[in-house]
C-alpha positions as CSV (number, residue, x, y, z in Angstrom):
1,X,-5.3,136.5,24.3
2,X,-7.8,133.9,25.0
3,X,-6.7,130.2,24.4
4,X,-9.4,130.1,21.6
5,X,-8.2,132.8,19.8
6,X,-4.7,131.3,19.8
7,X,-5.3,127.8,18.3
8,X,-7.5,130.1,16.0
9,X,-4.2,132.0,15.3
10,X,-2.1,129.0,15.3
11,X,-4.5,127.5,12.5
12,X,-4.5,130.3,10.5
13,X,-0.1,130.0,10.3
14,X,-0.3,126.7,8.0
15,X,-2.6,128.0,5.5
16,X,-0.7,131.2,5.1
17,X,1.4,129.9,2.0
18,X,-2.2,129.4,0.2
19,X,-3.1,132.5,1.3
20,X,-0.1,134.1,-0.3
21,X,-0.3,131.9,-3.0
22,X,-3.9,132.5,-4.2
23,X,-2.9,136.2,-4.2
24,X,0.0,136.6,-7.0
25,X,0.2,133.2,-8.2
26,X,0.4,133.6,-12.2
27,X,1.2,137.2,-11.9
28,X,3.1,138.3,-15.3
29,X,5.0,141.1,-16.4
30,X,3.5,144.1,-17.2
31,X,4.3,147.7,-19.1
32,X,3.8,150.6,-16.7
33,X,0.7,153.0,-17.4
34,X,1.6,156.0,-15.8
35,X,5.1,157.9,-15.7
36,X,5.0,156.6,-11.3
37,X,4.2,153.3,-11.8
38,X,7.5,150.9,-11.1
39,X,7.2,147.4,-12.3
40,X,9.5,144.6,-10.6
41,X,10.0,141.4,-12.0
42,X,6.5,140.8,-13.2
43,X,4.9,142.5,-9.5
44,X,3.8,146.2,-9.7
45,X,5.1,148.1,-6.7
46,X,1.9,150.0,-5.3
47,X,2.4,153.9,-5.3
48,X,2.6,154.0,-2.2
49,X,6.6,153.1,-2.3
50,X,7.3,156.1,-4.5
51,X,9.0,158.6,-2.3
52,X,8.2,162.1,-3.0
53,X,10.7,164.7,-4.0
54,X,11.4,166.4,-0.6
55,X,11.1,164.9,2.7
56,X,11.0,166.3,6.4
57,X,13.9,167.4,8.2
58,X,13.2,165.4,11.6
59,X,14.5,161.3,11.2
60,X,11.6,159.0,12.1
61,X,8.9,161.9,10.8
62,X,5.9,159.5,9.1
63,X,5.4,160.8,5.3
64,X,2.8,159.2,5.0
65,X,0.6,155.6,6.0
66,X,-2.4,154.4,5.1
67,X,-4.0,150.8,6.0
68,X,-2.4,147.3,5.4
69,X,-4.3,144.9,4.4
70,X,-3.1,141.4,6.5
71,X,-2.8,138.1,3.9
72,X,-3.2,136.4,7.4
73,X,-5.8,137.6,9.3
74,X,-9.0,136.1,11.1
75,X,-11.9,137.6,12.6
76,X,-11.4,137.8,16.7
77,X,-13.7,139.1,19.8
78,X,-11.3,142.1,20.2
79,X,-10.7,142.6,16.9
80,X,-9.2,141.1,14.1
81,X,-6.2,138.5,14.5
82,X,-3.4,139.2,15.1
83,X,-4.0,142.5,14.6
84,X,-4.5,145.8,12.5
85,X,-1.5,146.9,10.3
86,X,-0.4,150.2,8.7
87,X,1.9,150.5,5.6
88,X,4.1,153.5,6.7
89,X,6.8,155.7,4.9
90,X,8.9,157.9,7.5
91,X,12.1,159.9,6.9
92,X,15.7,158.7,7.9
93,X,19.5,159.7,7.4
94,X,21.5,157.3,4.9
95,X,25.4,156.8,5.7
96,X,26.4,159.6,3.7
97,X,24.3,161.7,6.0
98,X,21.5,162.7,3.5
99,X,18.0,162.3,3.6
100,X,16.4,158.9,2.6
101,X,12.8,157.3,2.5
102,X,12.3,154.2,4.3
103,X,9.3,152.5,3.9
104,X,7.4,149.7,6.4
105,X,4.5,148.7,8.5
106,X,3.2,149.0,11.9
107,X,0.6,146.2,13.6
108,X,-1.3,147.1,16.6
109,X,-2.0,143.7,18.1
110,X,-5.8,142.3,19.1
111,X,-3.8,140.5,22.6
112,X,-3.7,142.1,25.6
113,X,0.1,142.7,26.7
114,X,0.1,140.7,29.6
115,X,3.3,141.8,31.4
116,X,3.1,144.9,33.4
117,X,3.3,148.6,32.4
118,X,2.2,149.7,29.1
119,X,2.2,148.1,25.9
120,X,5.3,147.4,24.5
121,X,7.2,148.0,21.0
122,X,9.6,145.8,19.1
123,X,10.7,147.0,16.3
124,X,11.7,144.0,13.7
125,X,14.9,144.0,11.1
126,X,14.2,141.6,8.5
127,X,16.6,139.1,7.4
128,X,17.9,138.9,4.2
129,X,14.9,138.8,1.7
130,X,16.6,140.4,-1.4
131,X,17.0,143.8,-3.3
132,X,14.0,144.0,-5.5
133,X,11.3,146.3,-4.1
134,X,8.9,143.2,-4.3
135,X,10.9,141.2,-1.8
136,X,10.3,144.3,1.1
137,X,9.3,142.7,4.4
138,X,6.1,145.2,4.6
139,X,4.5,143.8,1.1
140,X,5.5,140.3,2.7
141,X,3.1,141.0,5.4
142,X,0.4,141.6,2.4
143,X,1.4,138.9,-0.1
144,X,3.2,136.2,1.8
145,X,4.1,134.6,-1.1
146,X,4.9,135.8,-4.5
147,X,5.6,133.3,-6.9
148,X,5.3,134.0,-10.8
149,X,7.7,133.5,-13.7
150,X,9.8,135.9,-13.0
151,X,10.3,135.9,-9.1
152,X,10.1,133.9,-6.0
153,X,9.4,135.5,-2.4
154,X,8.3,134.2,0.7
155,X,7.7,136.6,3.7
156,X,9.5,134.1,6.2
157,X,9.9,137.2,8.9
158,X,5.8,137.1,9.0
159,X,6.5,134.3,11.8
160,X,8.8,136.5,14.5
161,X,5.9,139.3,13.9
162,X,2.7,136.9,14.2
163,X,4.6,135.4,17.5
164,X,5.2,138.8,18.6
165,X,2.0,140.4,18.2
166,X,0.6,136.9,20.0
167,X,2.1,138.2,22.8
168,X,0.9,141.3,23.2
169,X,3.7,143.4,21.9
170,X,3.3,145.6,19.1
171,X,5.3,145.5,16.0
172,X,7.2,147.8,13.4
173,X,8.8,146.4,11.0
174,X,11.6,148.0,8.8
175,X,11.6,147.8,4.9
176,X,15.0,149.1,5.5
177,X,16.7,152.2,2.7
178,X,15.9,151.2,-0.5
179,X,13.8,147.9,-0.4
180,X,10.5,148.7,-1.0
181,X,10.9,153.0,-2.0
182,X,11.6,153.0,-5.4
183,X,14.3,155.9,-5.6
184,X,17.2,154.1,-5.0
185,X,18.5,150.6,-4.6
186,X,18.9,148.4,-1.6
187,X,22.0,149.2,0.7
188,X,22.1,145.5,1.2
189,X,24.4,145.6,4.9
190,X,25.0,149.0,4.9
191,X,25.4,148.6,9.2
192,X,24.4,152.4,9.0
193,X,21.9,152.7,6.8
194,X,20.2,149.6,8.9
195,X,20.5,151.1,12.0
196,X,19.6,154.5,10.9
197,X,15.6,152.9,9.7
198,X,15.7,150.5,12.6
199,X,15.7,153.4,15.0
200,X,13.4,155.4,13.0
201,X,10.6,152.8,12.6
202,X,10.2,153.4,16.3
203,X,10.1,156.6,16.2
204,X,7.8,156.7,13.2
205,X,5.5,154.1,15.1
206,X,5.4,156.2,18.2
207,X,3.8,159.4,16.2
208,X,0.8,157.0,14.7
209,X,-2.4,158.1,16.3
210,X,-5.1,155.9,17.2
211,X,-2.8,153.6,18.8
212,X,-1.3,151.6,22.4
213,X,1.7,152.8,22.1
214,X,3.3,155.1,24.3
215,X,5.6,157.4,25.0
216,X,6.2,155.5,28.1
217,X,6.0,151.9,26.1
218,X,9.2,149.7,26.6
219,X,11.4,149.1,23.1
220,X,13.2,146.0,21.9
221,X,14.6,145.3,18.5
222,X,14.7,142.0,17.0
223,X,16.6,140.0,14.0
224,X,17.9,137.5,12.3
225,X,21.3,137.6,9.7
226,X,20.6,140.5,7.9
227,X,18.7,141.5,10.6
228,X,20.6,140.8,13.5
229,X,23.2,142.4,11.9
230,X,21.1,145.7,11.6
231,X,19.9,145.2,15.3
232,X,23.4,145.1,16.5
233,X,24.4,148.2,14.7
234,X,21.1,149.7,15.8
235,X,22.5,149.4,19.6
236,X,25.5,150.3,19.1
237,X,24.1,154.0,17.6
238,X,21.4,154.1,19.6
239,X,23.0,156.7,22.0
240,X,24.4,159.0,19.2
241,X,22.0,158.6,16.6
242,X,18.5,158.1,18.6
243,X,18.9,158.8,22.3
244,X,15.6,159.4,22.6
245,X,14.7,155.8,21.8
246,X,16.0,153.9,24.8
247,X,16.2,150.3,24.2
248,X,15.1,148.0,26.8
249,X,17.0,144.5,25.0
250,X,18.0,143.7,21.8
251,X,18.0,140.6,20.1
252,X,20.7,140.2,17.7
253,X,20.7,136.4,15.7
254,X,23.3,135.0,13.3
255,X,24.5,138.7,13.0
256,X,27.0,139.7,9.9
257,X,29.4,141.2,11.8
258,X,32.9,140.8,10.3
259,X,32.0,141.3,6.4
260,X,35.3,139.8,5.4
261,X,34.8,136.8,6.8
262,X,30.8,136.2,5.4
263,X,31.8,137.5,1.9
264,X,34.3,134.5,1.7
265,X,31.8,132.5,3.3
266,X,28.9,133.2,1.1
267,X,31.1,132.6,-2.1
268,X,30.1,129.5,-3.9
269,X,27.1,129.1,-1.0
270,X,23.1,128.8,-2.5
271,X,23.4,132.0,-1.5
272,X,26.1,133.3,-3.5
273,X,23.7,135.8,-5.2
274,X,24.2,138.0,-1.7
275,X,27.6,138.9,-3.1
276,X,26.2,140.4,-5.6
277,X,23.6,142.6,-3.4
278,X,26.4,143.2,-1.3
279,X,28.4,144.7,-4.1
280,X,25.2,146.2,-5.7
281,X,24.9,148.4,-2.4
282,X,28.6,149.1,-1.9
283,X,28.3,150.9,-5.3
284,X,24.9,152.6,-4.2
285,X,26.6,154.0,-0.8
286,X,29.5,154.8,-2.4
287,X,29.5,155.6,-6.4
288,X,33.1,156.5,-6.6
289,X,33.9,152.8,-6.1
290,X,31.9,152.3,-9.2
291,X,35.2,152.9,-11.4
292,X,37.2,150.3,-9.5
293,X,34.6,147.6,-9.7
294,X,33.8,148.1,-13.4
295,X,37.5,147.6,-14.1
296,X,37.5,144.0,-12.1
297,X,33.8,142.5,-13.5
298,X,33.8,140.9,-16.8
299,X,30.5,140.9,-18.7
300,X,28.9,138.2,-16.6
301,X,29.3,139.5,-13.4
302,X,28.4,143.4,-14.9
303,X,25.1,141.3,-15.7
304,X,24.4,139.0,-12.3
305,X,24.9,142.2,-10.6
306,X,22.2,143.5,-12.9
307,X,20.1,141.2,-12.9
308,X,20.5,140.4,-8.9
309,X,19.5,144.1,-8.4
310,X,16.1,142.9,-9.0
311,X,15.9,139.5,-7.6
312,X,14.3,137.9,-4.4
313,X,16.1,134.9,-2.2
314,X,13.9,133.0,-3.6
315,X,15.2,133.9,-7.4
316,X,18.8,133.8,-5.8
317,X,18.9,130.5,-5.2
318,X,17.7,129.3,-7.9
319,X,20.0,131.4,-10.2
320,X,22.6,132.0,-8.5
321,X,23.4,128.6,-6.2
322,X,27.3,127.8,-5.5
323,X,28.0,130.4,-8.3
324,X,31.7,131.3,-7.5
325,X,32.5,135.1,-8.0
326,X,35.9,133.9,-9.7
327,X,33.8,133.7,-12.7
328,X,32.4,137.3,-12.5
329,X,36.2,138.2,-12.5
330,X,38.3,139.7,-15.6
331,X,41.5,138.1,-14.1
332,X,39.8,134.9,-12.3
333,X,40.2,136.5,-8.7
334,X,37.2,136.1,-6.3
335,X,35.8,139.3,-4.9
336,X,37.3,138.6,-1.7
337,X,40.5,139.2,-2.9
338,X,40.0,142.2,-4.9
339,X,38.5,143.7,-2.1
340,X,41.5,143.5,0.2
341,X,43.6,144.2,-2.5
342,X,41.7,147.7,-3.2
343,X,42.6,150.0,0.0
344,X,38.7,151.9,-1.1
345,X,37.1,148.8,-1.1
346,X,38.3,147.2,2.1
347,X,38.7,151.2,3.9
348,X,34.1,150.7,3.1
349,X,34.5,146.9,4.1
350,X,36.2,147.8,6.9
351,X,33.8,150.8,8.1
352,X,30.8,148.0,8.2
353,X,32.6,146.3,11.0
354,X,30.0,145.7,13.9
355,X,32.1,145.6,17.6
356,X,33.9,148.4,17.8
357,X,31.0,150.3,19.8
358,X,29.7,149.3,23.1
359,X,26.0,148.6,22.9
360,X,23.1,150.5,24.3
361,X,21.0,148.3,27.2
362,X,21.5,144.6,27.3
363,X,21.6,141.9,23.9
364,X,21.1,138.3,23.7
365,X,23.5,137.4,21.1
366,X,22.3,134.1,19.5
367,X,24.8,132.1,16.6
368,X,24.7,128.1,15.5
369,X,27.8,126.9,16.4
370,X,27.4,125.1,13.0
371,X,26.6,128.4,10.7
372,X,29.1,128.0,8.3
373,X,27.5,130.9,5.8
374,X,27.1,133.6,8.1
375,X,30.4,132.5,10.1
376,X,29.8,130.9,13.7
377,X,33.2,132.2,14.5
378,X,32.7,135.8,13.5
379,X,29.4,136.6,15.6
380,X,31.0,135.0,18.8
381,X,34.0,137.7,18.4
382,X,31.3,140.1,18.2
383,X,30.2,138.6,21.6
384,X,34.1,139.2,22.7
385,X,34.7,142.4,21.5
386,X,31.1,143.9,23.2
387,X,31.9,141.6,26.4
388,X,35.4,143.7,26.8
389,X,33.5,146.8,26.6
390,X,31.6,146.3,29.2
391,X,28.3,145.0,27.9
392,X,25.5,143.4,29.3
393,X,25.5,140.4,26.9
394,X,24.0,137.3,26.8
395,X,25.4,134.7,24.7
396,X,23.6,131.8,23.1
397,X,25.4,129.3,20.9
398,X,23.0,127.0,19.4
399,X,24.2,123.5,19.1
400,X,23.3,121.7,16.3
401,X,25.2,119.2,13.6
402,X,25.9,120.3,10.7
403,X,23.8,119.3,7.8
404,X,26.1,119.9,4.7
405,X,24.1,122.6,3.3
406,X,25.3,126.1,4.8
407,X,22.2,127.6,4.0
408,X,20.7,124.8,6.9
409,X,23.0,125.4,8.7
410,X,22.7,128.9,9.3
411,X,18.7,129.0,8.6
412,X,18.4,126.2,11.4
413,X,19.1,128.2,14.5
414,X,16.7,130.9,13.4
415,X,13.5,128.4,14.1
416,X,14.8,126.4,17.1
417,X,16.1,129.7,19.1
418,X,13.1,131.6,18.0
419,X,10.8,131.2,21.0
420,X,13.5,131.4,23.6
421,X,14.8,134.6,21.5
422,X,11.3,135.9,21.3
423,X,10.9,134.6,25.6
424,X,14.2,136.6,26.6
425,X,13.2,139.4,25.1
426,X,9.4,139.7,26.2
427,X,11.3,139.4,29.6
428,X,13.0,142.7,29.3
429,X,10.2,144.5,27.7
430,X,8.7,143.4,31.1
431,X,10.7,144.8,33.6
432,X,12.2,141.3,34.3
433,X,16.4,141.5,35.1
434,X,19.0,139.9,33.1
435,X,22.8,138.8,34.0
436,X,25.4,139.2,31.3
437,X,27.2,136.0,30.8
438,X,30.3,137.5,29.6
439,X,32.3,135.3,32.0
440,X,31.7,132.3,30.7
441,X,32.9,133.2,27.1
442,X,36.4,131.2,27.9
443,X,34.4,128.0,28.0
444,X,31.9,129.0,25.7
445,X,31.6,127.2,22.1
């Protein structure tokens, strides 16, 4: 990309919130006109997101796609900046091994890839954005920020893509089961479910026509919490679930790992409310745990988990802040404790454990040694447990004091590791080697 173009691009980043804004800003709730049309908190979910009644039987197969209007996008000499996007809706396999509509978007990019071979793909997991449809990472890419008087969302993961595409690479991004299609609800770190529409974005990206991308066209995942969570799972099941998708590196930040350890974490955080999307998709994956949870909640916590069904971060935290789940509780006991106290509650706990599978091609693993909401503790045992199987891993603890707030502390790493996360991985999409660091984990923070 010519060094024009990029302080053109570069411009264009710090007016995106007015960009977003000027789009939904004063949006209000409205009835639906037609028996299709879903309504979410004030922000009707375009058409496009409803699945339709059968799917195909291949996983990654596109349903449909149809153009994607960029919030952020400027006029370029190869084309628009930073690129041309497609809305997509492909067909994947949930955890219970049924078929399941996953919906996001692909962006071909205007930058000339400038490592060698063909264009590369990386395919981007989202971090935690929320469970309402209007929070999806693909609608982000539209509406960067939706803000009316029922919801807050801000499409933060726009950044990783627009420094991606900057570089050449192009970009699918996952909506992931149920955030965004309107037939079910959000498996909110669901490790198979995640890694089930990671793999098939690339898939579904690779059978777009009219595009760079290859058969021959390096892959690399990418993400962050949520995300890296679902990037980690994604290499683990590569081999079994997509073994025609080999992965040239992974990127796997602030990853969810041990969900015992972040559900204690996250209670009583700003982001308490993910206990409740957490729970919300335990209930969806599983319905036969529906009886055991009912019997625990008390009214209030039968109606956050309502009401969270539908909410974005940004309506997390300001709802739900250092909410503790003890009051959600007919006896007064947090969640963590009725979970490991319920054998089919911690057996589907247990089952979302990230490190018991050896992953496919090599993974920078990336955790602030202060991130005390997604635990630092918990994603450098996932750096142990993949370093004993043999992995090629390399491990990045980013040092940084802690700032009191656990939501800093964990969202800090994501913007100061970013361009050496986004540097490594470029790397390996170009052919370049890497050397595990595994040995150095006895010394390693």
């Amino acid at each position: 990309m010519p060094a024009r173009q990029r302080r053109l691009l570069g411009a264009a980043f710090t007016v995106v919130a007015c960009v977003g804004a000027q789009a939904l800003v004063g949006t209000t709730a409205s009835a639906a006109t037609a028996s299709d049309e879903v309504v979410s908190r004030g922000v009707t979910i375009p058409e496009f997101y409803n699945p339709p009644a059968t799917l195909p039987a291949a996983n990654g197969t596109l349903v449909r796609s149809e153009p994607l209007p960029l919030a952020l996008s400027l006029p370029g000499l190869d084309g628009p900046l930073p690129g041309t996007a497609t809305r997509l809706m492909y067909k994947s396999t949930d955890s219970n091994g049924q078929p399941v509509a996953v919906t996001g978007a692909y962006i071909e990019p205007s930058a000339d890839w400038s490592g060698s071979g063909p264009r590369p793909l990386v395919a981007v997991a989202p971090g935690t954005v929320g469970q309402g449809d209007q929070c999806s990472a693909s609608m982000g890419l539209e509406h960067p920020l939706v803000f009316n008087s029922q919801t807050v969302s801000v499409g933060y993961e726009d950044l990783s893509i627009y420094r991606l595409l900057a570089e050449g690479v192009a970009v699918v991004v996952t909506d992931y089961a149920g955030l965004g299609a309107t037939d079910r609800l959000h498996t909110y770190v669901n490790r198979i479910d995640e890694a089930h529409a990671v793999l098939d974005a690339v898939r579904a990206a690779r059978s777009l026509t009219g595009t760079s991308v290859t058969a021959a066209s390096p892959v690399g995942l990418y993400g962050y919490s949520q995300g890296g969570g679902a990037t980690a799972a994604a290499a683990e099941l590569q081999s079994s679930y997509a073994p025609d998708v080999t992965l040239s590196g992974t990127y796997a930040g602030a990853p969810p790992a041990d969900l015992t350890s972040v559900t204690k974490a996250i209670d009583g955080s700003e982001l308490a409310g993910a206990l409740g999307w957490s729970l919300n998709g335990f209930l969806q994956s599983d319905p036969a745990l529906k009886p055991l949870a009912e019997a625990h909640l008390n009214a209030a916590g039968k109606a956050a988990l309502t009401d969270l069904s539908t909410m974005c971060v940004g309506d997390a935290l300001l709802g739900y802040a250092y909410t503790k789940s003890t009051s959600w509780t007919t006896d007064g006991q947090s969640l963590s404790e009725i979970i490991a106290a319920t054998p089919a509650f911690k057996a589907y706990v247990d089952e979302q454990r990230i490190g018991t599978l050896k992953p496919s091609g090599p993974v920078r693993l990336a955790t602030g040694v202060s991130d005390n909401l997604v635990p630092h503790a918990q994603a450098r045992q996932l750096a142990v447990a993949w370093c004993a199987k043999g992995a090629d891993v390399s491990y990045k603890p980013v040092v940084l004091p802690s700032v009191g707030s656990a939501l800093l502390n964990h969202f800090a790493p994501l913007l100061t590791d970013q361009g050496d996360a986004i540097s490594w991985l470029t790397d390996r999409l170009a052919g370049r080697p890497t050397t595990s660091n595994c040995w150095t984990m006895p010394v390693q923070p």
